[in-house]
Each structure stands twice: as C-alpha cells, then as structure tokens.
C-alpha positions as CSV (number, residue, x, y, z in Angstrom):
1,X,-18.8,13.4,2.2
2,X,-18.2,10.3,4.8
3,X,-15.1,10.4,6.6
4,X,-12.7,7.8,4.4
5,X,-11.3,5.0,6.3
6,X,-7.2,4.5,4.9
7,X,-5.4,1.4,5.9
8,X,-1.8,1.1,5.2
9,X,-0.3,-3.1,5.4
10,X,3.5,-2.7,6.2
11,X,5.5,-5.6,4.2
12,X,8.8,-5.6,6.1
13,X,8.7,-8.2,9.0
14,X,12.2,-6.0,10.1
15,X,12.2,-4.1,13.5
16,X,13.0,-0.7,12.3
17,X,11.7,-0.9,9.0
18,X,12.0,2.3,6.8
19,X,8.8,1.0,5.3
20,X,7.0,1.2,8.2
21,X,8.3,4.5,9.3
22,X,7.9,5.9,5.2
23,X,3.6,4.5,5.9
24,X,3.4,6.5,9.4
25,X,4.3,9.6,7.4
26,X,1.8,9.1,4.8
27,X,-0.5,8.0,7.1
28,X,0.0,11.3,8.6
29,X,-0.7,13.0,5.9
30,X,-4.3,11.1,5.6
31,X,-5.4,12.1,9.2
32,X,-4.3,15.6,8.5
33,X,-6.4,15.6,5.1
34,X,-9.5,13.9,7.2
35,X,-9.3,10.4,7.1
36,X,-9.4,7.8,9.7
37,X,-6.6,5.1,10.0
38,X,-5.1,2.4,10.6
39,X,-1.6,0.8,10.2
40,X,-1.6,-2.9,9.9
41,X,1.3,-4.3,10.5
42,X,2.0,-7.8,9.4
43,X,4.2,-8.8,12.0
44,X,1.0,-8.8,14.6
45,X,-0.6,-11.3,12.4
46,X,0.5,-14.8,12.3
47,X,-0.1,-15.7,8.7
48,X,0.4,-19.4,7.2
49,X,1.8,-19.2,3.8
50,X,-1.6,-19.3,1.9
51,X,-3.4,-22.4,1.3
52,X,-6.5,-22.3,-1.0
53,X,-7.1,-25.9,0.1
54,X,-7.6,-25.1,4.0
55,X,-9.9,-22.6,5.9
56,X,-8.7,-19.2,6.7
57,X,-7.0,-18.7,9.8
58,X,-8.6,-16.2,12.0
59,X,-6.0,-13.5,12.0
60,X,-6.2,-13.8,7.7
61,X,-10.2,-12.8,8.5
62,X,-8.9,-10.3,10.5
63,X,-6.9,-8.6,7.8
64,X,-9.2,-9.5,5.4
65,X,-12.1,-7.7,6.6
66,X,-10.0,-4.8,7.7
67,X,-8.6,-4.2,4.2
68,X,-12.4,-5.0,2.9
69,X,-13.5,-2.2,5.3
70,X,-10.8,0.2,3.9
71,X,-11.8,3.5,1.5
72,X,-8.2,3.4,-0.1
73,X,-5.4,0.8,0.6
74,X,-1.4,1.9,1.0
75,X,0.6,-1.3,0.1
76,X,4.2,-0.7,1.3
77,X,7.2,-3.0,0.9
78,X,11.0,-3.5,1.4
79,X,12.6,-4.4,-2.0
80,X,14.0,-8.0,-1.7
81,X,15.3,-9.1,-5.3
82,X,13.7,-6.8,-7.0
83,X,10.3,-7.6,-6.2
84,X,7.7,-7.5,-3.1
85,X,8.6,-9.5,0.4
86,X,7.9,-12.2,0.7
87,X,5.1,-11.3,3.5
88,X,2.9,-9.0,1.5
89,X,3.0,-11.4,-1.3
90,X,1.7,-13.9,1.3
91,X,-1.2,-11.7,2.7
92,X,-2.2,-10.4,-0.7
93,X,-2.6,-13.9,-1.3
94,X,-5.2,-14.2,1.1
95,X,-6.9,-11.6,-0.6
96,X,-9.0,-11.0,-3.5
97,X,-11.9,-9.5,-5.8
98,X,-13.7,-8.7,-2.7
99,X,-10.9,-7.1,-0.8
100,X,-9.6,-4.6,-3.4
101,X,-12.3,-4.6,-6.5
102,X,-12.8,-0.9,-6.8
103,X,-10.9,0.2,-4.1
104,X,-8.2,3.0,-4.4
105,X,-4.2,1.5,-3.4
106,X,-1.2,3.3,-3.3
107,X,1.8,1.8,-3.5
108,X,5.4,2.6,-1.7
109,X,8.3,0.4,-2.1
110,X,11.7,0.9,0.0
111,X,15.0,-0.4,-1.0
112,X,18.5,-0.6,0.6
113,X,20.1,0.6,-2.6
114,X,18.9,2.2,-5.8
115,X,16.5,0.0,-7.5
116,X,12.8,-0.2,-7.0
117,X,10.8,0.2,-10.0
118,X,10.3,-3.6,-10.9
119,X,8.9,-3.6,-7.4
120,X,6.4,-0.9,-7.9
121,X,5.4,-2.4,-11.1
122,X,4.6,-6.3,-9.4
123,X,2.7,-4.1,-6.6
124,X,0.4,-3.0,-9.3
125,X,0.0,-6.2,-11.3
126,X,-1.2,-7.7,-8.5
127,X,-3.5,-4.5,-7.5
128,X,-5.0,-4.9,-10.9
129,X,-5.4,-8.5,-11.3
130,X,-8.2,-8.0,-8.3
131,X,-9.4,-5.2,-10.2
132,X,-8.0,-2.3,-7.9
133,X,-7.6,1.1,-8.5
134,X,-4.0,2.4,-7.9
135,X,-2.9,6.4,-7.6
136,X,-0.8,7.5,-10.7
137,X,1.2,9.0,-7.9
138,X,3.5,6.2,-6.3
139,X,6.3,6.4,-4.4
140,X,10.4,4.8,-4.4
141,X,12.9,5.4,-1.7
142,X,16.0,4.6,-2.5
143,X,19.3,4.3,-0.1
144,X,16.3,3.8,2.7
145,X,19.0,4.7,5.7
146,X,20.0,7.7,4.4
147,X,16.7,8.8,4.0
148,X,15.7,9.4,7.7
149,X,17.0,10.9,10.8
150,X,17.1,9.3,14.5
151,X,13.9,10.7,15.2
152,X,12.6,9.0,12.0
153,X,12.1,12.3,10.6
154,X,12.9,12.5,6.6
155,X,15.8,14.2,5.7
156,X,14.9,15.3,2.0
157,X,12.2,17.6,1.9
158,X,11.2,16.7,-1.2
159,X,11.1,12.9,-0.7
160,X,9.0,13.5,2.6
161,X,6.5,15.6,0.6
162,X,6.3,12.7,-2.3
163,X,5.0,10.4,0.5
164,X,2.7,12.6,2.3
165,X,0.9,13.0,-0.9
166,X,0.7,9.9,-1.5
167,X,-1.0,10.0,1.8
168,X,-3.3,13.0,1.0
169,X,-4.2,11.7,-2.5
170,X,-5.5,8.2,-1.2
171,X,-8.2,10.7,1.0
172,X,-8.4,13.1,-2.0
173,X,-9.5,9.5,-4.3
174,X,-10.8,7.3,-1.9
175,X,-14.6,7.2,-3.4
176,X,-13.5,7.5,-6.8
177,X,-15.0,5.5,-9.1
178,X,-13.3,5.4,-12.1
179,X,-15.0,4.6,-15.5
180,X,-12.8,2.3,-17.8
181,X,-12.6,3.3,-21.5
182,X,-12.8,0.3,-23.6
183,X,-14.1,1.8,-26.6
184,X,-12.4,4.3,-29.1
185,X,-14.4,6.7,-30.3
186,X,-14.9,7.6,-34.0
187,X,-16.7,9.9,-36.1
188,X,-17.8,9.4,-39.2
C-alpha cells in the first residue's frame, strides 16, 4: 500500500491555538502510523472571503490543490458561537466536489468552555455536502486551557489518546472507499 498523504487545516487564526497544538498531536499520531504530512495553517494564507464571481487567488490554489492532493483531511476548529470559525468556513468555501469527493476527513473542534457538539455536527454537513467521507471517530475538547500543559503536552491521558486516534484512523481509512447503501433489502 502507497504511503497516505494526511493534511490537517487549522481553523483558529489565534497565536497559541489549542486547535493547532490538539492537530500536531494527531498529526503525530499519522507519521507514527506511516503517513506523510502536512499541517496547513490558515494564518500563512491570505484568503479573501470567497467570491464565486472573481478568480481564485493564488494562495486559495495553493490550498486547494494541497487538500486535493490529501489521502484523508483533519478539519480542526475553535468553537466560536457554537459553530466553525469564521476562517475554516471561509476556506471550505473555496473548496468543493473536487477537493473532498471521496476523501476521508476527520473532524476536531476545540472550545473555551463545554459545548462543542453543534460544531462537530456543521463540520460534517459541510464534509458531506461535497460528498466526503468523515471517521465515525471525532473528537471535542472542552475547557481547551485546562487541557494542556506548558510544554503543550495533554494532560488527560485519555483525551490525548482520543486525538491520536483520530490521527491513526485517518492512515488506517485513508483509501477507503466506502459503498453507500441505498437500497433495503427484502426477501420474499
């Protein structure tokens, strides 16, 4: 089996994001299960809010094909009124059918307090409006600066080990190809 390639786009725009530092530790995880990566970062791309009536600027090509060129996609965000950020939102926007059809995303989502599933839930509508394939397995931190040490080091076990595999299983499922059911079966 081909090495898989596992890109993960960081949706906080904040200098010490906790959903940056959550993505390194999957990422981790994905180099340590065989996978090559890449963390891209949106605040190294200078992104107009999207315009379907003007041409693409370079850097939106830039992310574009890299998330094209991805095995499996990790989409991680901040919670901000309980939904994505407003940068994700604007660079998924760029995207599309070819970006994500068929491609395995895992989703993260990172609030300051306790609520994040609405979050999670918008991350995958939008995965699967592009016809996406997201991992059952996603992941919610809640109280985000409690969650780490100085270092950046997690400070619950178990919480670290939820987002390595998240890191693992988009290796594990990155040539999946899943085969939709839309027919029941009956017998007669």
């Amino acid at each position: 089996m081909d090495q898989p390639r596992v890109v993960a786009v960081a949706g906080s725009l904040r200098d010490g994001s906790y959903t940056r530092l959550a993505l390194e530790h999957a990422l981790d995880a994905a180099r340590e299960a065989g996978a090559s990566t890449a963390l891209l970062d949106l605040r190294e791309y200078d992104l107009p809010v999207y315009d379907p009536d003007t041409e693409n600027p370079s850097e939106a090509e830039t992310l574009m094909r890299e998330i094209r060129e991805a095995d499996a996609v990790l989409l991680g965000t901040p919670v901000y009124h309980g939904t994505i950020s407003s940068a994700l939102k604007n660079a998924l926007d760029y995207c599309g059918f070819d970006e994500f059809e068929d491609t395995t995303t895992g989703l993260l989502a990172v609030a300051g307090g306790g609520t994040f599933g609405p979050t999670l839930e918008h991350l995958r509508a939008s995965v699967r409006a592009v016809h996406g394939w997201t991992l059952p397995h996603q992941v919610g931190i809640r109280n985000a600066s409690d969650q780490f040490d100085d270092e950046g080091e997690f400070l619950d076990p178990a919480l670290e080990e939820r987002v390595r595999k998240l890191g693992r299983q988009a290796v594990e499922y990155a040539f999946i190809e899943p085969e939709p059911r839309t027919e029941h079966t009956t017998t007669a």
